[in-house]
C-alpha positions as CSV (number, residue, x, y, z in Angstrom):
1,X,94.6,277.3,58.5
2,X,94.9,273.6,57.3
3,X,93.2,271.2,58.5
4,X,94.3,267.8,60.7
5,X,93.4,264.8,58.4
6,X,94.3,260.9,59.0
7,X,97.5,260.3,58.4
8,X,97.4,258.3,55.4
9,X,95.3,261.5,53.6
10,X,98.3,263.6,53.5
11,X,100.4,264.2,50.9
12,X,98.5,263.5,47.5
13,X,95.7,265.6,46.2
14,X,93.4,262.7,45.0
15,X,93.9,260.8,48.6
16,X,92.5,264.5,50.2
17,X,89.5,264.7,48.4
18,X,88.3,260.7,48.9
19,X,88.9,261.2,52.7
20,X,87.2,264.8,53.0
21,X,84.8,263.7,51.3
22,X,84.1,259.7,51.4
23,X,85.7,258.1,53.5
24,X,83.9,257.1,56.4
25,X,80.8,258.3,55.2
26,X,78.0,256.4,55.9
27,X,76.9,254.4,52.8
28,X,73.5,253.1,52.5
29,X,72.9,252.2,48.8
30,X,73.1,248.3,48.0
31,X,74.7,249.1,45.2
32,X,77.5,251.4,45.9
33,X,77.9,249.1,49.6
34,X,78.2,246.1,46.7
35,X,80.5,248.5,44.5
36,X,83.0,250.0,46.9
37,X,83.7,246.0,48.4
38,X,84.6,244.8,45.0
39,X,87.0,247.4,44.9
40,X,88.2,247.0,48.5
41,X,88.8,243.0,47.4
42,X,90.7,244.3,44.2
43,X,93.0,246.4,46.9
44,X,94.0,243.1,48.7
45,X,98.0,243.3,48.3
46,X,97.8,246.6,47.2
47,X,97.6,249.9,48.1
48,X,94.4,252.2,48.2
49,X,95.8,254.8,46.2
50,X,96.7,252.3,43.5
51,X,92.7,251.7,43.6
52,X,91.4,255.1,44.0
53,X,93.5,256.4,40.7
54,X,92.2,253.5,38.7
55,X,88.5,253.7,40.2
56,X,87.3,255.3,36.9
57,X,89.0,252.8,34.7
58,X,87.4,250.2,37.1
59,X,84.1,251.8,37.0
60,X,84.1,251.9,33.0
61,X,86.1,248.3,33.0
62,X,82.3,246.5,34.9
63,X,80.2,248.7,33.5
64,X,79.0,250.9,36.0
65,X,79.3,248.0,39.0
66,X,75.7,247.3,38.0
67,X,75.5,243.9,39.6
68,X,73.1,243.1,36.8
69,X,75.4,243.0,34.0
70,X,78.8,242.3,35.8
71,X,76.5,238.6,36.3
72,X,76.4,238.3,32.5
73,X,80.0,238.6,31.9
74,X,81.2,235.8,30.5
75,X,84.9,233.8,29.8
76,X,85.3,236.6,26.5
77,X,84.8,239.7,29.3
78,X,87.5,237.8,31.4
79,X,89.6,237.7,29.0
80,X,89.0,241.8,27.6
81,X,89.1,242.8,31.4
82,X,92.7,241.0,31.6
83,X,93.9,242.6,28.7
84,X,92.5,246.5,30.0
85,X,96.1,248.3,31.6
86,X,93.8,250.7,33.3
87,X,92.7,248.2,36.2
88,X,94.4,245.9,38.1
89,X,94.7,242.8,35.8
90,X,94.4,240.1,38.4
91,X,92.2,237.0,37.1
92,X,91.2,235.9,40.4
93,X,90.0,238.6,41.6
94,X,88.0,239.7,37.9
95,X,86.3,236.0,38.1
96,X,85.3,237.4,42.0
97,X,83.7,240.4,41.2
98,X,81.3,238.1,38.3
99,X,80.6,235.8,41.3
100,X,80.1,238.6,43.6
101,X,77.5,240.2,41.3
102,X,75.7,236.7,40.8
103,X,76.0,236.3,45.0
104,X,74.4,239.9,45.4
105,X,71.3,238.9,42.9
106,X,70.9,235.8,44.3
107,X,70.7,237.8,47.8
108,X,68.3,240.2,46.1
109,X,66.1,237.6,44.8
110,X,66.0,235.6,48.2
111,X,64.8,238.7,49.5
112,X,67.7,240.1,51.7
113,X,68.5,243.6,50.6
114,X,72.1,243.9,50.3
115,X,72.4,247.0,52.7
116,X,69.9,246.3,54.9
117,X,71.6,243.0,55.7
118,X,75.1,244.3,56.1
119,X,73.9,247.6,58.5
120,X,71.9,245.3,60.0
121,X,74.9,242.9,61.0
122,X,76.4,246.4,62.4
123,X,73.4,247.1,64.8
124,X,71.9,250.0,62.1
125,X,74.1,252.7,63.1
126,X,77.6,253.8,62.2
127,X,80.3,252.1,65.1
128,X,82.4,254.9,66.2
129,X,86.1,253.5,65.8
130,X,88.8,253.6,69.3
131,X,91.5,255.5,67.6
132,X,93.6,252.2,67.5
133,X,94.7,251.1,63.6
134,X,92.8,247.5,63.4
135,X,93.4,245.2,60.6
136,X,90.0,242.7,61.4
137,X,87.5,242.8,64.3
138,X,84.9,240.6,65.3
139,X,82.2,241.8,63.3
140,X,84.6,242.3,60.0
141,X,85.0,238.4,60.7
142,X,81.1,237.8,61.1
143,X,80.5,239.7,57.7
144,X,83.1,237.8,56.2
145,X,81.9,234.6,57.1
146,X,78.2,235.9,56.5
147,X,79.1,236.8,52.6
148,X,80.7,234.1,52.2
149,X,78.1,231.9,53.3
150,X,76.2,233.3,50.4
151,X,79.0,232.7,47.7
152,X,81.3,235.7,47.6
153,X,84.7,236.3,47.2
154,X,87.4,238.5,48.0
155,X,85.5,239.2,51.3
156,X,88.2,238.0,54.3
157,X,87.8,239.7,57.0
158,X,90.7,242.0,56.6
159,X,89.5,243.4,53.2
160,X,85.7,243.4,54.9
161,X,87.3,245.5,57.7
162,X,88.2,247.9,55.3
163,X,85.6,248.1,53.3
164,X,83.5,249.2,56.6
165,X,85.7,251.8,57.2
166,X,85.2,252.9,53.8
167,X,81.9,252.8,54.0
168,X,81.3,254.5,56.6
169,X,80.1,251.4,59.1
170,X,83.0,252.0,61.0
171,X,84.3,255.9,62.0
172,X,87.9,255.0,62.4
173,X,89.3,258.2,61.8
174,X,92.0,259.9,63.4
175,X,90.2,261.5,66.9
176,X,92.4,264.4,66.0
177,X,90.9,264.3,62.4
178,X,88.5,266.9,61.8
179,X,86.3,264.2,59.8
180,X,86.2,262.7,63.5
181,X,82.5,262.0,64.6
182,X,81.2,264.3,61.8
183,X,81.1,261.4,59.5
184,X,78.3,259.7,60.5
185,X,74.9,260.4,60.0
């Protein structure tokens, strides 16, 4: 018997498994939370697919998304990362990520924990979604304007909005989708 998955899981293999098992699951490590909105501002125009397949590439591309090193990167790596075909070779959004990993230390050393902040902005506890697709809501527009604030990039409240569905902030699965409410933790 198959299973009833969101509607924009269906179909491809790789999109199965990141739903089933990521999407919308809650994340609570500042750096993965840090990671997974990088590539969520790398998806602006894009699909997530076209993300998901080059995640690895990505992954190897800023080392690891340690925040600690993607800050070191300097105009050389801008210039390697622009010439790598495995990501998406967009300068803007390269020269983000650096600023985003230098926003994220500079949240670290001010003492605000990068997940702690964010889940706190979201009440601590997973928002279960009203089965309606949403491109922003209020809260993806006060995180935007919150990261912002403390020099990031890339962080609109569309792409935020996603990135908390991602991330599990938000349940906005399908209520038919067996994933529905057994996300959250």
């Amino acid at each position: 018997m198959s299973k009833t998955r969101c509607a924009w899981a269906q179909n491809d293999a790789l999109m199965v498994k990141y739903h089933d098992e990521e999407w919308g699951v809650p994340e609570r490590d500042s750096r993965a939370l840090w990671e997974k909105l990088q590539l969520d501002g790398f998806q602006a125009g894009l699909s997530w697919r076209t993300i998901l397949y080059k995640r690895d590439a990505f992954r190897k591309a800023f080392k690891g998304f340690d925040p600690k090193v993607v800050a070191r990167f300097t105009d050389k790596d801008v210039e390697r990362l622009m010439q790598d075909e495995g990501i998406v070779r967009a300068r803007a959004k390269i020269v983000a990520t650096i600023g985003n990993a230098r926003a994220y230390l500079a949240m670290e050393k001010a003492g605000e924990d990068f997940s702690k902040f964010i889940w706190g902005m979201a009440g601590g506890k997973v928002i279960r979604g009203t089965g309606h697709v949403l491109a922003q809501t209020p809260l993806s527009v006060e995180i935007s304007k919150a990261l912002k604030k403390r020099g990031f990039k890339f962080v609109g409240p569309v792409i935020v909005y996603a990135w908390m569905q991602a991330t599990g902030i938000v349940d906005d699965h399908a209520h038919d989708c067996f994933r529905w409410k057994k996300s959250g933790k």
